[in-house]
Each structure stands twice: as structure tokens, then as C-alpha cells.
N, C-alpha and C positions, 0 to 999 in steps of 0.2 A: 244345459248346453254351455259347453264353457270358452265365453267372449277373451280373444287374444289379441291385445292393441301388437302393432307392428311399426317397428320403425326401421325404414332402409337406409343405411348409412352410405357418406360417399366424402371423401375428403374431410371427413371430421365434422358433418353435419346431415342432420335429417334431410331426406331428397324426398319430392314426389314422382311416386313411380306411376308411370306411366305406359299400358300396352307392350311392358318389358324392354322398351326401347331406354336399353340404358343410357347411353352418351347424351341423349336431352334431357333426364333428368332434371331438376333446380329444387334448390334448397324450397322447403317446406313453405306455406301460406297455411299459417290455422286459426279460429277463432276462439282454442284454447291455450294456446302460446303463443306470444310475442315473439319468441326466438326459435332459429332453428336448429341451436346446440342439442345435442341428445339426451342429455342431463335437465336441460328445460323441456322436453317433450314428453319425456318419460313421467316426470313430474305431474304435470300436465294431464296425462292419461292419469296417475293415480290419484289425482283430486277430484276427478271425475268419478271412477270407480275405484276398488280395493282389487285392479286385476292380478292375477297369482301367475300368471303367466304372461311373459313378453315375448315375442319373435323378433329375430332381431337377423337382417339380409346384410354381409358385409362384400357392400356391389365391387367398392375395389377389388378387394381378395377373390371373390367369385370371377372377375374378366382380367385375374392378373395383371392389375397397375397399382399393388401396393397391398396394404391393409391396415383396420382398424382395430387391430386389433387393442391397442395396449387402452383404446377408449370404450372397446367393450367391458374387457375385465376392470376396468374402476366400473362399468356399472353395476357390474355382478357382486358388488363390494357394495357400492351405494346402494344398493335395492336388493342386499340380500336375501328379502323378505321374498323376490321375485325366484320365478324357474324362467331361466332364459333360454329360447330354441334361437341356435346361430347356424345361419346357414354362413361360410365362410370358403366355400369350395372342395372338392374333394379332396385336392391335396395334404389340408390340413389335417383332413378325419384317417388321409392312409399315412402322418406321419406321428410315429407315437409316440415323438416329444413334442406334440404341439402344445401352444399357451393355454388351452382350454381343458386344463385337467383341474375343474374346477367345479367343486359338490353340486352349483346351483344352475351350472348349464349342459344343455344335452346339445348336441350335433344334430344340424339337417343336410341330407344327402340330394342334391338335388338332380330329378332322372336327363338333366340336360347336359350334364357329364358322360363323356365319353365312359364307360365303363362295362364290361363283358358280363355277363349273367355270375362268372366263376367268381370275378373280383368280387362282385355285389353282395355276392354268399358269405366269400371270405372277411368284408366288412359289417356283414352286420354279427356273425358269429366273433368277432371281434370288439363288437362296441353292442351287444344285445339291445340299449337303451335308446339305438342310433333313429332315427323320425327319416321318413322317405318322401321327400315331394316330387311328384307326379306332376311336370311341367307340360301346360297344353299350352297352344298357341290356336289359330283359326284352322289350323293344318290336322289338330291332333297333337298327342304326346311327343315331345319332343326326342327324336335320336331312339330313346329306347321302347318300341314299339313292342319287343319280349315282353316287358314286363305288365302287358295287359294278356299276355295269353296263359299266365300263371302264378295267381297271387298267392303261392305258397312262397314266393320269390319274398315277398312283402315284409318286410318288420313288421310289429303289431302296433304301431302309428305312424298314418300317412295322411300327407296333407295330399289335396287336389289344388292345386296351383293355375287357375285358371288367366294364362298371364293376358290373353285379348281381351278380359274384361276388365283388368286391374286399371284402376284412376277414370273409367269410362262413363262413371254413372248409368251403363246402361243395364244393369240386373245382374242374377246371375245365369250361367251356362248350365240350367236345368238337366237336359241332358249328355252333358260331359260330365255331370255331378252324378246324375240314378246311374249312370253305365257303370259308375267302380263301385259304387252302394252294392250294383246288383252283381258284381264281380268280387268284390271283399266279403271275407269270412267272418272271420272272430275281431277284423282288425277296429280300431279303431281310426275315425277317418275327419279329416278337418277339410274345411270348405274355406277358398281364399281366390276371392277376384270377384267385384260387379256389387258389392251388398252396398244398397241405398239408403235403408233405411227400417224403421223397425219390424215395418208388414214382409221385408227380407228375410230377416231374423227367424221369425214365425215359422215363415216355412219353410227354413232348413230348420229349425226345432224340429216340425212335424215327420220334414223326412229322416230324420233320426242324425244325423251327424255328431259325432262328438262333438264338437268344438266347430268356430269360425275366427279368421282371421280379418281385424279391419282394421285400414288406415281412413281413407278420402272419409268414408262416413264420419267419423270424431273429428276430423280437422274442421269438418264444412258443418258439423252441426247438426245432419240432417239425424244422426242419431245421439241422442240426448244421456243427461245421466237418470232423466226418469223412465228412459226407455229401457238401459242397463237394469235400473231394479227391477222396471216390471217384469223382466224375465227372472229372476229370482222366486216370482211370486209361483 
């Protein structure tokens, strides 16, 4: 299963995110960085572990008050050892000179853009490598409710975005996670919101997930870098 440190950016510094409520956001608290520059967080995560993959949410650019961009692509520079998933809005993914025409980063679509089943097609037949997040809230999938009644709609990686559990400590959303397991095909599928700790980890291993997305657990500790390896094992 493969662990994806996450860093959300917001004014040129790591936020903590929290239940998706962006505008309360505040710059990071962690017990492996001092600072909440992105260049020191990232760090930070790969002294921990050798992760091959970052996520990486650009909150300006996604609610249209600016973006980060020109601080992501120096890190796709700095870590180009790293694959970087940027979610950055959909604007940028439907314009085809944007700045991220770059070997080591892929684009995330996220389903809480307004966007029609026809666009949806036409973007991923356009960016084949494009990542889909499946934004829930306490309500359910956010805006685009089509896109649980037909996952051939799907790229072949999609995260579950489970944003009422993001920063909450309170687990994960078990089944908001089996409903798309049991609704995806061939995809592959990442898990993101609620994970505390390593007995978390475990069992989304067991229910097969490709991958999981974590921030609050590495800032707070409660997941370790001997927790990191022993999944290795």
C-alpha cells in the first residue's frame, strides 16, 4: 500500500486542513517541522520516510484567490526524485498552457467542480494520466452525484476524499470507503480523511486500497517512521 504525505498550501505556506473548511485554515503545527514553509515540510516528510509520492492541494487556486503555483514547480525541481499529485482546480487542468507541463507531476480533478459528465470525458481523454477525487462531505459526494451511478465515467486512479473526516481524529468513513471499493472496477483507488494511526493503516491495507493519503497523523506523531516501515514488511 502506498503511503502519500500531503501538503495543503495557502498563501505560500503549509495549512492545516480541517473538515474542508477552508477559510479557517492556519499554517501548520508539527512535531517534525519547525516551520511551515513547504520546502521545510516536505523535507520533513522525507526524513521520515523515502515517500515517492506527494499530494499536493493548491487551496488558493482551487477557491480562486490566487495560486501557488510558481512554489510548487520549484518543488518539483527540489524533489524531483518525488511524483507530485496537484490538485490546483479545474481550470488549470481544462487550460492547455498551464504551468504544470511538468514529467514529475500529474493533475487532480476534483468531483466538487462544477463539471458535466460530457466535459469529464473530454478531460480525461485529454490528460489519460489525470487522478479523480471523489469529494464527500457528511451529505455525500459533493455536486456530482452521476458520477457514483457509473464508474466507467472514472480514470483508472481515484482518490476518496473524505473531507468530514479530514484533521478530525475521528477514523475513517468505513463505509463511504467499501461503497466505491464495491462500485470500482479495475480502478485504482486511494483513501484520504480520518487515518490516526497505524491499527488505521492496517485496515485499509486489508480492504485492499491502493494507496492512503496523510497529513494530521505525521504532523502529530501518532504515526511513526517505524510505523512507515513496518508496512514495508
Amino acid at each position: 500500500m502506498l503511503i502519500i504525505p500531503v501538503l495543503d498550501l495557502s498563501r505560500g505556506l503549509v495549512v492545516h486542513a480541517k473538515q474542508g473548511d477552508r477559510k479557517r485554515y492556519q499554517p501548520v503545527t508539527s512535531v517534525i517541522s519547525s516551520s511551515p514553509k513547504p520546502e521545510s515540510v516536505l523535507s520533513a516528510f522525507l526524513e521520515l520516510y523515502p515517500f515517492k509520492t506527494i499530494y499536493i492541494a493548491d487551496l488558493d487556486a482551487i477557491q480562486g484567490i490566487g495560486n501557488q503555483s510558481a512554489i510548487i514547480k520549484e518543488l518539483s525541481v527540489v524533489f524531483s526524485q518525488c511524483e507530485l499529485w496537484v490538485d490546483a482546480g479545474v481550470d488549470v487542468i481544462q487550460d492547455n498552457e498551464n504551468d504544470y507541463k511538468i514529467n514529475n507531476i500529474k493533475l487532480v480533478l476534483g468531483s466538487e467542480n462544477k463539471i458535466s459528465p460530457e466535459s469529464l470525458s473530454d478531460i480525461i481523454n485529454k490528460n489519460p494520466e489525470i487522478l479523480l477525487s471523489l469529494d464527500f462531505n457528511e451529505s455525500g459526494l459533493l455536486d456530482k452525484s452521476y458520477l457514483l451511478n457509473d464508474a466507467s465515467l472514472w480514470p483508472n486512479q481515484v482518490i476518496v476524499m473524505m473531507l468530514h473526516r479530514v484533521g478530525l481524529n475521528k477514523g475513517i468513513d468505513i463505509d463511504c470507503l467499501s461503497n466505491i471499493l464495491n462500485l470500482a472496477n479495475h480502478h485504482n483507488i486511494f483513501a484520504a480523511g480520518g487515518v490516526r494511526n497505524r491499527n488505521d493503516l492496517f485496515q485499509l491495507n486489508e480492504m485492499g486500497v491502493t494507496g492512503v493519503l496523510l497529513a494530521s497523523a505525521l504532523h502529530n506523531g501518532s504515526i511513526t517512521q517505524g510505523d512507515l516501515y513496518l508496512l514495508d514488511k
